[in-house]
C-alpha positions in Angstrom: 90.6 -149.0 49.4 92.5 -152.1 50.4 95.5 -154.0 48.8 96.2 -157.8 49.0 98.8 -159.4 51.1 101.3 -161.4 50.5 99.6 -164.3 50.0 96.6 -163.0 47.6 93.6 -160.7 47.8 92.2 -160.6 51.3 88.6 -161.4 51.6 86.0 -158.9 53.0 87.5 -159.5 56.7 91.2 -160.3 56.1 90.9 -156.6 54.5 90.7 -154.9 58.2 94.4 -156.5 59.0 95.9 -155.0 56.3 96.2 -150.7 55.5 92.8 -149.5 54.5 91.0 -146.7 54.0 87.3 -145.4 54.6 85.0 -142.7 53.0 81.0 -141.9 53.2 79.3 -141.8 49.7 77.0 -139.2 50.9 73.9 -140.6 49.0 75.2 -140.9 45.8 75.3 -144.5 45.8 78.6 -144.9 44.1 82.4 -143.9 44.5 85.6 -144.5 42.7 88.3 -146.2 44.0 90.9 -143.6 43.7 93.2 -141.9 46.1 91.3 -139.0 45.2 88.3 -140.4 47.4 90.6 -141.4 49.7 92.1 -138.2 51.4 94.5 -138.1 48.6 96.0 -141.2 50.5 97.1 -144.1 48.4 97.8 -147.0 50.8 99.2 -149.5 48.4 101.3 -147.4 46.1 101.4 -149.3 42.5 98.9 -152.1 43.5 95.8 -153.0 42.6 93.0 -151.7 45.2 89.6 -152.9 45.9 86.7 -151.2 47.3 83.6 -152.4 48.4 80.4 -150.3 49.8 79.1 -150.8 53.0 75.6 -148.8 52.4 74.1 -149.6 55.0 77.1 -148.7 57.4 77.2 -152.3 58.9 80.6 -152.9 58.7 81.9 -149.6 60.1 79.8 -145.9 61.4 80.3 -142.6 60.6 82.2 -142.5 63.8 85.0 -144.9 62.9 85.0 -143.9 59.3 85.5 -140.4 60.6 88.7 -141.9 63.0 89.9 -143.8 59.4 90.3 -140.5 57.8 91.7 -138.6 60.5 94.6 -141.2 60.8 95.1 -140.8 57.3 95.1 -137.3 57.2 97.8 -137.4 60.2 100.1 -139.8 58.2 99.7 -137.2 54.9 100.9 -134.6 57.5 103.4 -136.7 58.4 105.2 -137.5 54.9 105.1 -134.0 53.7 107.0 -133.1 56.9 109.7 -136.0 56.2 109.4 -134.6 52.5 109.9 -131.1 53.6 112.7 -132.1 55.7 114.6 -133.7 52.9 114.2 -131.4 50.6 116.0 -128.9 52.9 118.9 -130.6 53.2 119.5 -131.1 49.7 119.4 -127.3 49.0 121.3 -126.8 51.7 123.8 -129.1 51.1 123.6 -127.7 46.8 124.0 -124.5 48.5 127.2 -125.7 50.6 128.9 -127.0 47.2 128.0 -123.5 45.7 129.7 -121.5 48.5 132.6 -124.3 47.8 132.9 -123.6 44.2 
């Protein structure tokens, strides 16, 4: 899953300079392009993706599609800690005004 820069949509190559994201088909031949696919990541929120299939594994091997996803799956961590972190200080800070009140 890839999104296009500034100037356009990347090409094949340009695609690696840009956020992207990896997953194996596992035989089936086929995936959709959905975060869902993705490790629930989606790396271009409210832009078009592409997707293309490397069958073969040419491009990129189980190893580094493995490393893709684990970086993913860090950053995923990483939000819903910033997330978690917010939403703590707003009830506390609604719990503050309460006490106020």
């Amino acid at each position: 899953m890839i999104k296009d820069g500034p100037e356009g949509p990347y090409d094949f190559f340009g695609a690696f300079g840009a956020e992207y994201t990896a997953n194996n088909v596992n035989g089936t031949k086929s995936i959709k392009c959905t975060k869902k696919n993705f490790e629930d990541i989606n790396v271009a929120p409210g832009q078009d993706k592409r997707c293309w299939c490397d069958e073969k594994q040419l491009t990129m091997g189980p190893d580094v599609v493995q490393q893709v996803k684990e970086y993913w799956r860090s950053e995923k961590i990483r939000l819903e800690e910033q997330e978690a972190v917010i939403e703590s200080k707003r009830i506390a800070e609604d719990n503050r005004k309460t006490a106020e009140e």
